[in-house]
PDB file with SEQRES, HELIX, SHEET and CRYST1 records, atoms N, CA, C and O in Angstrom:
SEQRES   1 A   67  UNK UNK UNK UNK UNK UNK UNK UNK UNK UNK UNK UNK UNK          
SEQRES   2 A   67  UNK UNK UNK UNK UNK UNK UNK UNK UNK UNK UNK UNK UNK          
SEQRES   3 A   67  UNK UNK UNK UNK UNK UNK UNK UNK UNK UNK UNK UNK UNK          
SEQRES   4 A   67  UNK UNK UNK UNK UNK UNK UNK UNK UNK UNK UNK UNK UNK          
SEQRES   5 A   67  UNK UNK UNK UNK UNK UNK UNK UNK UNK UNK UNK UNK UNK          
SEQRES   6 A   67  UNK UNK                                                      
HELIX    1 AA1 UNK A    2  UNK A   15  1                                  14    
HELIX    2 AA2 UNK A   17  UNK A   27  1                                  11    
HELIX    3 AA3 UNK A   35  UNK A   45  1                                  11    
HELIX    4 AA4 UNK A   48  UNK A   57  1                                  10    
HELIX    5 AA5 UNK A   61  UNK A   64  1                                   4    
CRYST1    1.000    1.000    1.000  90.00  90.00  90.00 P 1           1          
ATOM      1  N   UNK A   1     -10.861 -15.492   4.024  1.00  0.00           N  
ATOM      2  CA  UNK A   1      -9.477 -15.305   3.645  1.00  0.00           C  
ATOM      3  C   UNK A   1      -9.359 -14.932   2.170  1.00  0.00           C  
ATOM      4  O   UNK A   1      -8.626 -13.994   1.857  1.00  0.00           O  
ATOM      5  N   UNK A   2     -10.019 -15.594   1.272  1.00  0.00           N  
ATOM      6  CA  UNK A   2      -9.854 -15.014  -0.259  1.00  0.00           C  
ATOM      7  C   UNK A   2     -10.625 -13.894  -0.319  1.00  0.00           C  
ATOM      8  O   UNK A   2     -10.294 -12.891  -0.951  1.00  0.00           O  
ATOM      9  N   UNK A   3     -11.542 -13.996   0.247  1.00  0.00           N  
ATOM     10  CA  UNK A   3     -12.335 -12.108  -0.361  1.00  0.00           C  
ATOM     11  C   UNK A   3     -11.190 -11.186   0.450  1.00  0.00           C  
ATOM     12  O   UNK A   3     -10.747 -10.218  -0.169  1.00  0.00           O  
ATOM     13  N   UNK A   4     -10.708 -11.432   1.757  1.00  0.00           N  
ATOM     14  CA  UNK A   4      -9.463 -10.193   1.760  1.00  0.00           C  
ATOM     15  C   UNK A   4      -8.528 -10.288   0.897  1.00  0.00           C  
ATOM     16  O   UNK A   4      -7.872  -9.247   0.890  1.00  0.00           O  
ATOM     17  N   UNK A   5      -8.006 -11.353  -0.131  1.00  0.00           N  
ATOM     18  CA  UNK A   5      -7.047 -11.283  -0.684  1.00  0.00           C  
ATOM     19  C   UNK A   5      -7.402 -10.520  -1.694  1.00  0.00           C  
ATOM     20  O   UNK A   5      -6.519  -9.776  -2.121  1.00  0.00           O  
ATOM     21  N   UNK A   6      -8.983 -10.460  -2.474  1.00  0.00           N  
ATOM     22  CA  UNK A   6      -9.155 -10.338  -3.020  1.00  0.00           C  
ATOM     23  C   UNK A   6      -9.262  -8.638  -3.242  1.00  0.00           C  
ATOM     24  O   UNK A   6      -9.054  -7.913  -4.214  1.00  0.00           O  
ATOM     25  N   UNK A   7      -9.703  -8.383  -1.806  1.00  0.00           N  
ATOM     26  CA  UNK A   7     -10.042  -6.706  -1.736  1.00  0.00           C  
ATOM     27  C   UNK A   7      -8.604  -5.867  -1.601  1.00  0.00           C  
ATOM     28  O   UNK A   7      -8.490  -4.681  -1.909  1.00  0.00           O  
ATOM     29  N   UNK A   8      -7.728  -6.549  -1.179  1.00  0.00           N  
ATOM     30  CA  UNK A   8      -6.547  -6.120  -0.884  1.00  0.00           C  
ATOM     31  C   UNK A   8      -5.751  -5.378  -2.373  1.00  0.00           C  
ATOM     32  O   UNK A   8      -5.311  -4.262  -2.649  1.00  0.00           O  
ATOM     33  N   UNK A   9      -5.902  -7.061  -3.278  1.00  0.00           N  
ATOM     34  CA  UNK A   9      -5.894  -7.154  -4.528  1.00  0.00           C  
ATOM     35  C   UNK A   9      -6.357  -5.714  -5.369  1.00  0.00           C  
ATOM     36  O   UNK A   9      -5.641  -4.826  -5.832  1.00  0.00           O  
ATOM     37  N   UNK A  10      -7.482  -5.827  -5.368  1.00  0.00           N  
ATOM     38  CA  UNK A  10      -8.294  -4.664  -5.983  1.00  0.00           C  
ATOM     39  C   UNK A  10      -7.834  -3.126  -5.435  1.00  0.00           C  
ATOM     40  O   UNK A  10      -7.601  -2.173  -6.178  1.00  0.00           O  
ATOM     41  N   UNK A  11      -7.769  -3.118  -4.155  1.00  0.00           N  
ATOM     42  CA  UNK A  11      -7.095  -1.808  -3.504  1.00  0.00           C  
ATOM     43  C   UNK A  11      -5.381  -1.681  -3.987  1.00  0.00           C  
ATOM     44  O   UNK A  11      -4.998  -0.622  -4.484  1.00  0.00           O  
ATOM     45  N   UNK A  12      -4.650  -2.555  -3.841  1.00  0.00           N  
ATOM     46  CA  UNK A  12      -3.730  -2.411  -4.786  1.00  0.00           C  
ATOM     47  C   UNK A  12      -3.560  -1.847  -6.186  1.00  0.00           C  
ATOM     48  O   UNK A  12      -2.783  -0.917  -6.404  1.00  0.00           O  
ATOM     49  N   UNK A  13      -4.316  -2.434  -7.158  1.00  0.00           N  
ATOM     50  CA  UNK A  13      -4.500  -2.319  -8.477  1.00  0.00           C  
ATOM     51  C   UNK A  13      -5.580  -1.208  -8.530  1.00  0.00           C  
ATOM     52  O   UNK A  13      -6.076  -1.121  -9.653  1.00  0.00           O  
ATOM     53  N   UNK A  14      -6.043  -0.395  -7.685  1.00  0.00           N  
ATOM     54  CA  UNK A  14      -6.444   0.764  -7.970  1.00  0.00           C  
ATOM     55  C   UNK A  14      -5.510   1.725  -6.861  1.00  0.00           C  
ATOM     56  O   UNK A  14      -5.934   2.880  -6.836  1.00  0.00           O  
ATOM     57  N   UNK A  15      -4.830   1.587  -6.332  1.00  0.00           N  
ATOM     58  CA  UNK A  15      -3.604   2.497  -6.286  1.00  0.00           C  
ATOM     59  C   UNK A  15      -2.749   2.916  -6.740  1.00  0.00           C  
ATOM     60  O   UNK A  15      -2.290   4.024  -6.464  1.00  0.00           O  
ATOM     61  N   UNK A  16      -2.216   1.979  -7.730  1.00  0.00           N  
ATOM     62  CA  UNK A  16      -1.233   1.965  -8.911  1.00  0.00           C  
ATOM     63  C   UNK A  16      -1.578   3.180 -10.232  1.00  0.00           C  
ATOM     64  O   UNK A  16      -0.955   4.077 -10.801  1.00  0.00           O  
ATOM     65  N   UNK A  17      -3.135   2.494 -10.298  1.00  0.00           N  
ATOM     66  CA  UNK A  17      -3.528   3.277 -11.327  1.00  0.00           C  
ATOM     67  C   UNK A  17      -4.073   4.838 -10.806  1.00  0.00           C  
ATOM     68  O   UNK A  17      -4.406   5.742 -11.573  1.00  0.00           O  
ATOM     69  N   UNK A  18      -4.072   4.910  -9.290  1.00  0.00           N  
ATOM     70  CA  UNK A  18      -4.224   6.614  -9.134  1.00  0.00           C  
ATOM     71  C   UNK A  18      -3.120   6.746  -9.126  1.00  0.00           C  
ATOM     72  O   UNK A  18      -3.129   7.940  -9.426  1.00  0.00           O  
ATOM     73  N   UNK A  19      -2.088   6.509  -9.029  1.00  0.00           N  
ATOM     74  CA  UNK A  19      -0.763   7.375  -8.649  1.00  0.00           C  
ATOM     75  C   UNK A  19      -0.315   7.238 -10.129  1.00  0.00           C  
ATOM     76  O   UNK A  19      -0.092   8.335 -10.643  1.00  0.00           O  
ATOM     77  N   UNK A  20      -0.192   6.539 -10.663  1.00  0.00           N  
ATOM     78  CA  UNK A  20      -0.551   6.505 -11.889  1.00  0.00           C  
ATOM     79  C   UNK A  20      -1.122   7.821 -13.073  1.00  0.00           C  
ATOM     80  O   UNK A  20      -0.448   8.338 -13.964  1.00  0.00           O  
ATOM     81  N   UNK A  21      -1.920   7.980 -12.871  1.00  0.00           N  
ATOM     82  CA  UNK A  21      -2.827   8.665 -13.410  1.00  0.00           C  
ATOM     83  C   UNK A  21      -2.556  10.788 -12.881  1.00  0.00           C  
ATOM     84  O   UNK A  21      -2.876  11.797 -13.509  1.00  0.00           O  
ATOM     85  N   UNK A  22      -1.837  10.618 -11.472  1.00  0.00           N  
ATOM     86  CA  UNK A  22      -1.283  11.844 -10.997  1.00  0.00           C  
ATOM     87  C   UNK A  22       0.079  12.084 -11.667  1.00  0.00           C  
ATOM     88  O   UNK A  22       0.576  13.202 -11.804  1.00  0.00           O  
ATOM     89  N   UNK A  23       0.837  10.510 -12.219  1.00  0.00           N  
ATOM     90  CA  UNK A  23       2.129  11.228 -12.325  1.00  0.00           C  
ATOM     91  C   UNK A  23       1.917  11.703 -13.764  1.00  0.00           C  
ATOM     92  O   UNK A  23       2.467  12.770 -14.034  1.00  0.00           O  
ATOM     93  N   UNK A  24       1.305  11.179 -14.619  1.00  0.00           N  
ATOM     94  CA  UNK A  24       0.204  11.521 -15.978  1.00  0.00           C  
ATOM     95  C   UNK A  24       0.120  12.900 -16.000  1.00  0.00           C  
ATOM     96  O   UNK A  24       0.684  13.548 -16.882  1.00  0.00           O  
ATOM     97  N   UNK A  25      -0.574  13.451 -15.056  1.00  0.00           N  
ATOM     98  CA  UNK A  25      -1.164  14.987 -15.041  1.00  0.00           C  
ATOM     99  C   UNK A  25       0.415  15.577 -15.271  1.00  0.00           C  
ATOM    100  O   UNK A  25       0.809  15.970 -16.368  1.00  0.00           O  
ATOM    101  N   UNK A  26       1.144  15.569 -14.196  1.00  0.00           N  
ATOM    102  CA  UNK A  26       2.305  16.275 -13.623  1.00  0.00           C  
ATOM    103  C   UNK A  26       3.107  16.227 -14.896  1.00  0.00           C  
ATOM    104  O   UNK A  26       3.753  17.196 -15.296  1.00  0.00           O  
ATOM    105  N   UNK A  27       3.043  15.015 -15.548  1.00  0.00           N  
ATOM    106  CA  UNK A  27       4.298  15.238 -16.818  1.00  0.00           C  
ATOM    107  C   UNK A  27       3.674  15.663 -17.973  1.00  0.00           C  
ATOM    108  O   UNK A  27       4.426  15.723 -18.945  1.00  0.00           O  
ATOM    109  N   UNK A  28       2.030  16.110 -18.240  1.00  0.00           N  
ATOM    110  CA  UNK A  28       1.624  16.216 -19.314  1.00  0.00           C  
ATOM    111  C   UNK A  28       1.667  17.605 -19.978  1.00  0.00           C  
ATOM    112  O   UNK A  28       0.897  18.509 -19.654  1.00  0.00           O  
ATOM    113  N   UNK A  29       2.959  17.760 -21.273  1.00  0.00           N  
ATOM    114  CA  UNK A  29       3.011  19.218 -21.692  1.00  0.00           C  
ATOM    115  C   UNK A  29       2.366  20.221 -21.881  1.00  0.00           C  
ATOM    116  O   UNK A  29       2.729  21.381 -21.685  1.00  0.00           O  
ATOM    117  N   UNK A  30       1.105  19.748 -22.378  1.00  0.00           N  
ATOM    118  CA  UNK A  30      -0.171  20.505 -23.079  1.00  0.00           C  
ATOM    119  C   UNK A  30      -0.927  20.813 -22.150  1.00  0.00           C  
ATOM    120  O   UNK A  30      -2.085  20.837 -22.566  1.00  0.00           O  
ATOM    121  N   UNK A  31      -0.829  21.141 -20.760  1.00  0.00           N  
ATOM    122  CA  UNK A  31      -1.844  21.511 -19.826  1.00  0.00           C  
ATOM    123  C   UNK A  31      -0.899  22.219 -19.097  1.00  0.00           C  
ATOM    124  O   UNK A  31       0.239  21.868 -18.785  1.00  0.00           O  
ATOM    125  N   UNK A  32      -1.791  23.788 -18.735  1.00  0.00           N  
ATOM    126  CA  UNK A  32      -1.344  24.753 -17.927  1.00  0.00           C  
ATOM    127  C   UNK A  32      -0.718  24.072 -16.224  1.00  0.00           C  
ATOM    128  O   UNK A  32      -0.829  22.993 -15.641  1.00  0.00           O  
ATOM    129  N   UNK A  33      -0.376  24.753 -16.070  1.00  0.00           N  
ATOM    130  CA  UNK A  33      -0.204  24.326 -14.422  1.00  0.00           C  
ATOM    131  C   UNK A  33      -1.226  24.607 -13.781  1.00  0.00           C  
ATOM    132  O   UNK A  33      -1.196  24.179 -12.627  1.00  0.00           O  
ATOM    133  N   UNK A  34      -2.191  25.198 -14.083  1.00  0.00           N  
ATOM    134  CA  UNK A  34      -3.602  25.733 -13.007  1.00  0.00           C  
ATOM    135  C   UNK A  34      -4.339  24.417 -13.398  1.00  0.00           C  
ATOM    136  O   UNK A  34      -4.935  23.724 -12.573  1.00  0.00           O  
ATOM    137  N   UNK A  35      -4.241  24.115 -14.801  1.00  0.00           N  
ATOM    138  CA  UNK A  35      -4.835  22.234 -15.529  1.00  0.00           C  
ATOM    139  C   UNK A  35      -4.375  21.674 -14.308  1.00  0.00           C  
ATOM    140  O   UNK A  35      -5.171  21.349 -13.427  1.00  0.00           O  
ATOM    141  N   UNK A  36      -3.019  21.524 -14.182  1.00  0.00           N  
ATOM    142  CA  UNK A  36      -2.547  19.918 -13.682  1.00  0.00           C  
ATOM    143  C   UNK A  36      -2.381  20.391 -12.090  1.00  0.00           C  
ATOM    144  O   UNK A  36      -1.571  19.730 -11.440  1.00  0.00           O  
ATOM    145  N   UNK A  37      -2.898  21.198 -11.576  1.00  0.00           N  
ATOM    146  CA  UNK A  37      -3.373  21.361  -9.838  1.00  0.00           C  
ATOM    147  C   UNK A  37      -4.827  21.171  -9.728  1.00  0.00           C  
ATOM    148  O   UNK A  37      -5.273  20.700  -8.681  1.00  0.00           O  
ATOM    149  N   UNK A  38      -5.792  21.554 -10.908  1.00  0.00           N  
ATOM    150  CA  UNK A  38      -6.925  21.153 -10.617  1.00  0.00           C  
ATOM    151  C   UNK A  38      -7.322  19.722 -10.771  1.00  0.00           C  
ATOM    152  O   UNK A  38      -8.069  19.079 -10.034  1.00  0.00           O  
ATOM    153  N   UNK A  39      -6.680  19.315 -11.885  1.00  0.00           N  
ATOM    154  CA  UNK A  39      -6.680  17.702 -11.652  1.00  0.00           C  
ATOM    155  C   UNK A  39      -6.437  16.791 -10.937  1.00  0.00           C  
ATOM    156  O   UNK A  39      -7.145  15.824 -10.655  1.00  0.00           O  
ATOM    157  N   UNK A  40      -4.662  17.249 -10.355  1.00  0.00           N  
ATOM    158  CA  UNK A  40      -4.263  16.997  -9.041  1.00  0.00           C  
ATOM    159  C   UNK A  40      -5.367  16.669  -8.100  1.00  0.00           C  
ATOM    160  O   UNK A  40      -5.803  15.552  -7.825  1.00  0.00           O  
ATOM    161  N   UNK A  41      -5.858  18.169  -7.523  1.00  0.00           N  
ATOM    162  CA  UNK A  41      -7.202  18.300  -6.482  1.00  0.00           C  
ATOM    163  C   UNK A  41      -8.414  17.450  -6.685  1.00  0.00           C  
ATOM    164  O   UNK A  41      -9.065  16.840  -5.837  1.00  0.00           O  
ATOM    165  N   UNK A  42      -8.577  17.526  -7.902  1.00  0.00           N  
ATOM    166  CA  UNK A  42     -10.040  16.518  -8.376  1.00  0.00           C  
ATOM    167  C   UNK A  42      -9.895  14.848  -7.830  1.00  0.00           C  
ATOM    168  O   UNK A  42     -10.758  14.135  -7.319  1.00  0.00           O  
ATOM    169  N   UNK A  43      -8.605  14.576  -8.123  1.00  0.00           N  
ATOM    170  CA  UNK A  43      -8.012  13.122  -7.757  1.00  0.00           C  
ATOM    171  C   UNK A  43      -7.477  12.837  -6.557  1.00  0.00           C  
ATOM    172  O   UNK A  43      -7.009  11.724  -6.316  1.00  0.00           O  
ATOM    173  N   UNK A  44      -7.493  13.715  -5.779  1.00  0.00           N  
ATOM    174  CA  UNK A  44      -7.069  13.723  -4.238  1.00  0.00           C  
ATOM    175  C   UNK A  44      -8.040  13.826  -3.486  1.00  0.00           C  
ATOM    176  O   UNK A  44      -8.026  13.216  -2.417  1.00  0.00           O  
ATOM    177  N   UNK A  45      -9.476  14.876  -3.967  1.00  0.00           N  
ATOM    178  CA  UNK A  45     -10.389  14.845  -2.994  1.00  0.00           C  
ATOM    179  C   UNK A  45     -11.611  14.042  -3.636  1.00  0.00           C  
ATOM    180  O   UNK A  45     -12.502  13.664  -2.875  1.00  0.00           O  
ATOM    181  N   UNK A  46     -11.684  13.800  -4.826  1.00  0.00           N  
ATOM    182  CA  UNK A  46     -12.810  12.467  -5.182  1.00  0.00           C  
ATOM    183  C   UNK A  46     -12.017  11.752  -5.900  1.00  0.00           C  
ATOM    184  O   UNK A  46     -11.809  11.980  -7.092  1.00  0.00           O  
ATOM    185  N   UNK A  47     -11.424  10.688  -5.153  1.00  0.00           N  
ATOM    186  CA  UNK A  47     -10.319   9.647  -5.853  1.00  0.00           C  
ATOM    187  C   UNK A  47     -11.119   9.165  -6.898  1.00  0.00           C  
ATOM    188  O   UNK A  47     -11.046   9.634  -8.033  1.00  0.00           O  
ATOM    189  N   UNK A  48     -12.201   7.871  -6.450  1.00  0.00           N  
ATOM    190  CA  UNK A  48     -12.130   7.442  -7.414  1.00  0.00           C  
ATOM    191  C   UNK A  48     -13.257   8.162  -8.856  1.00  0.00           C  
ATOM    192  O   UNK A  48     -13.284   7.821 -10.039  1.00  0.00           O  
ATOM    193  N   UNK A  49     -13.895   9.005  -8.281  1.00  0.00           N  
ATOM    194  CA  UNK A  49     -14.826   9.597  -9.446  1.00  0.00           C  
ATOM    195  C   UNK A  49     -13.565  10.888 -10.234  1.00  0.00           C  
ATOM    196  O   UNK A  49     -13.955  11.628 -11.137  1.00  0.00           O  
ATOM    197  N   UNK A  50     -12.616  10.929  -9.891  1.00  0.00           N  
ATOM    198  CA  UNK A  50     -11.273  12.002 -10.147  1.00  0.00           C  
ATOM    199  C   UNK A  50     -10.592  10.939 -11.387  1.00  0.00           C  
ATOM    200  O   UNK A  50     -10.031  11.383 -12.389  1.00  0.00           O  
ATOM    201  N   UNK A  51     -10.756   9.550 -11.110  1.00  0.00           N  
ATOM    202  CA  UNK A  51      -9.549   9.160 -11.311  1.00  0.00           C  
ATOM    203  C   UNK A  51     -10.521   8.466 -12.742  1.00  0.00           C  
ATOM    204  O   UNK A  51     -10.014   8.493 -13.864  1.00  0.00           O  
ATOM    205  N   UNK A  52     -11.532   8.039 -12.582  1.00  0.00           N  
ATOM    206  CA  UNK A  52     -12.439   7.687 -13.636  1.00  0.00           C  
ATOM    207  C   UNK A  52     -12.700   9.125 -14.647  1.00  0.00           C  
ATOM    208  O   UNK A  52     -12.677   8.998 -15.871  1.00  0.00           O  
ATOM    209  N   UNK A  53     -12.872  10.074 -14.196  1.00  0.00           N  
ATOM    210  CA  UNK A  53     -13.405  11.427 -15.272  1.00  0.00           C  
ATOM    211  C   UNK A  53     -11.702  11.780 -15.785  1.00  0.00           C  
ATOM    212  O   UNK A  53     -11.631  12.394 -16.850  1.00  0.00           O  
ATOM    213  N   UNK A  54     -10.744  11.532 -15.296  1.00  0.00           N  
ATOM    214  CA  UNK A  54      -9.880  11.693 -15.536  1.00  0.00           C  
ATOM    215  C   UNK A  54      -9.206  11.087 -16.740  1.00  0.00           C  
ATOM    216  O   UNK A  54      -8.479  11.677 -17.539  1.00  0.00           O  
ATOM    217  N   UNK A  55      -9.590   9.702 -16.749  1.00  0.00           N  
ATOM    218  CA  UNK A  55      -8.987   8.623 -17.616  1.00  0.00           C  
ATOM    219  C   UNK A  55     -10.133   8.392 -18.848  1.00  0.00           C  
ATOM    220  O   UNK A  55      -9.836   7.487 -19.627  1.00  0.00           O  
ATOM    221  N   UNK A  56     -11.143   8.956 -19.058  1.00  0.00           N  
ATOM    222  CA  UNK A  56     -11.763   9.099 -19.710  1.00  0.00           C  
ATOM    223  C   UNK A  56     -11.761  10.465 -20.549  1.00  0.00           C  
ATOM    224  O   UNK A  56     -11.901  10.395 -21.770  1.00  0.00           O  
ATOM    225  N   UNK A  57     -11.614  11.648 -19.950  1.00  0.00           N  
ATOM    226  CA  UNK A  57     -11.189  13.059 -20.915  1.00  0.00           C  
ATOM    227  C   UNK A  57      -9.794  13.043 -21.171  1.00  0.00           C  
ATOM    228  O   UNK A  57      -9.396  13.692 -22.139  1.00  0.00           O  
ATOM    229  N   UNK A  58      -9.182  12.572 -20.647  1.00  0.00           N  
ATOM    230  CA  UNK A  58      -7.551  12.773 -20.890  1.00  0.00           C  
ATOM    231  C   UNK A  58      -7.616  12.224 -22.647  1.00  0.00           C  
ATOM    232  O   UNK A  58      -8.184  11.205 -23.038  1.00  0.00           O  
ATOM    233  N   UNK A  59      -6.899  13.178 -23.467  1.00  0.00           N  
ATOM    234  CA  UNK A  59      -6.793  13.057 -25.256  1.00  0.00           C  
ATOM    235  C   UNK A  59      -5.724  11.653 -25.105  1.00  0.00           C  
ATOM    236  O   UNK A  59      -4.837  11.278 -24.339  1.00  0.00           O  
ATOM    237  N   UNK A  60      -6.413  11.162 -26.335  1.00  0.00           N  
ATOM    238  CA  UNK A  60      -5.127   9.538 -26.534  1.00  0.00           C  
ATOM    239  C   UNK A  60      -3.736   9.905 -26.657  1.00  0.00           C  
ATOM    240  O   UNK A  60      -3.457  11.009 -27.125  1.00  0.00           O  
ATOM    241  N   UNK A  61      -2.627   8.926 -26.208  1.00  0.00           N  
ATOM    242  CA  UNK A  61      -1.293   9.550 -26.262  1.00  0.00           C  
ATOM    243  C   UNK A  61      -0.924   9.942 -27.983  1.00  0.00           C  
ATOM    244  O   UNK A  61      -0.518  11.102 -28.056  1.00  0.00           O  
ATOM    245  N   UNK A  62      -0.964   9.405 -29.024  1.00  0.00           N  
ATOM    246  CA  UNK A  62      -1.095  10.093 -30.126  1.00  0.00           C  
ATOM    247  C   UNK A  62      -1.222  11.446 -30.522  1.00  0.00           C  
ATOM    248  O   UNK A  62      -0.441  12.236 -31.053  1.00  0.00           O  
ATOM    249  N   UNK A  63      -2.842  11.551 -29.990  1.00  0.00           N  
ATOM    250  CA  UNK A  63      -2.866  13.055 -30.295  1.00  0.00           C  
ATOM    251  C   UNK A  63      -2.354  14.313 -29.233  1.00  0.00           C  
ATOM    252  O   UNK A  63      -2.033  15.445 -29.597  1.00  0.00           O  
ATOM    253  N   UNK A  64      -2.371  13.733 -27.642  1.00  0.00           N  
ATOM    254  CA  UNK A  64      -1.481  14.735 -26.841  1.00  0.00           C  
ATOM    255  C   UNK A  64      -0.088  14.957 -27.542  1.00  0.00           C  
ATOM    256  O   UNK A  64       0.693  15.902 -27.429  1.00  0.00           O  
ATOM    257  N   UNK A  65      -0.006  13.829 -28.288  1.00  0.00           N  
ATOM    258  CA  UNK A  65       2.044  13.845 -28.919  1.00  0.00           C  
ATOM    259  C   UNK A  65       2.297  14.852 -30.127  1.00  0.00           C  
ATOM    260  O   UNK A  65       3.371  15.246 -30.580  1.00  0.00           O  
ATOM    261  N   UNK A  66       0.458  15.278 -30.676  1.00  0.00           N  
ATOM    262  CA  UNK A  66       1.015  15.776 -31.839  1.00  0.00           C  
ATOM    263  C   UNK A  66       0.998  17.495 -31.353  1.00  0.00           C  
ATOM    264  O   UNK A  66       1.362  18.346 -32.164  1.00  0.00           O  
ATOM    265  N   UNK A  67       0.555  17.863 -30.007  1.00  0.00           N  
ATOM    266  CA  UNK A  67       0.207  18.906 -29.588  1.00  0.00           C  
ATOM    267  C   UNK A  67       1.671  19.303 -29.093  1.00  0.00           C  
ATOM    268  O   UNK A  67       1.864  20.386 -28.541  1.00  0.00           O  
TER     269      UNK A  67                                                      
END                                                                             
């Protein structure tokens, strides 16, 4: 009973942060639209290796702000 709560848990809190991380792409100024469909695609068809390379190259909000 706790390891399902637990996996449930974890599948939750990494859903948040993909949908998350898509609505990111979609509102981000500084990237073409061909950018934010390939990212889109990257995170739809390898979630979680999409959603990790994703959150790691994405520029800090600072400097996307000064662009």
């Amino acid at each position: 009973m706790l390891i399902r709560a637990l996996i449930l848990a974890a599948v939750a809190i990494y859903v948040v942060f993909w949908a998350r991380a898509l609505l990111d792409v979609a509102r981000r100024p500084d990237l073409s639209a061909s950018a934010k469909a390939g990212w889109a695609i990257v995170m739809l068809v390898l979630p979680f290796a999409g959603l990790v390379l994703y959150t790691m190259l994405r520029p800090a909000r600072p400097q996307a702000d000064r662009r």
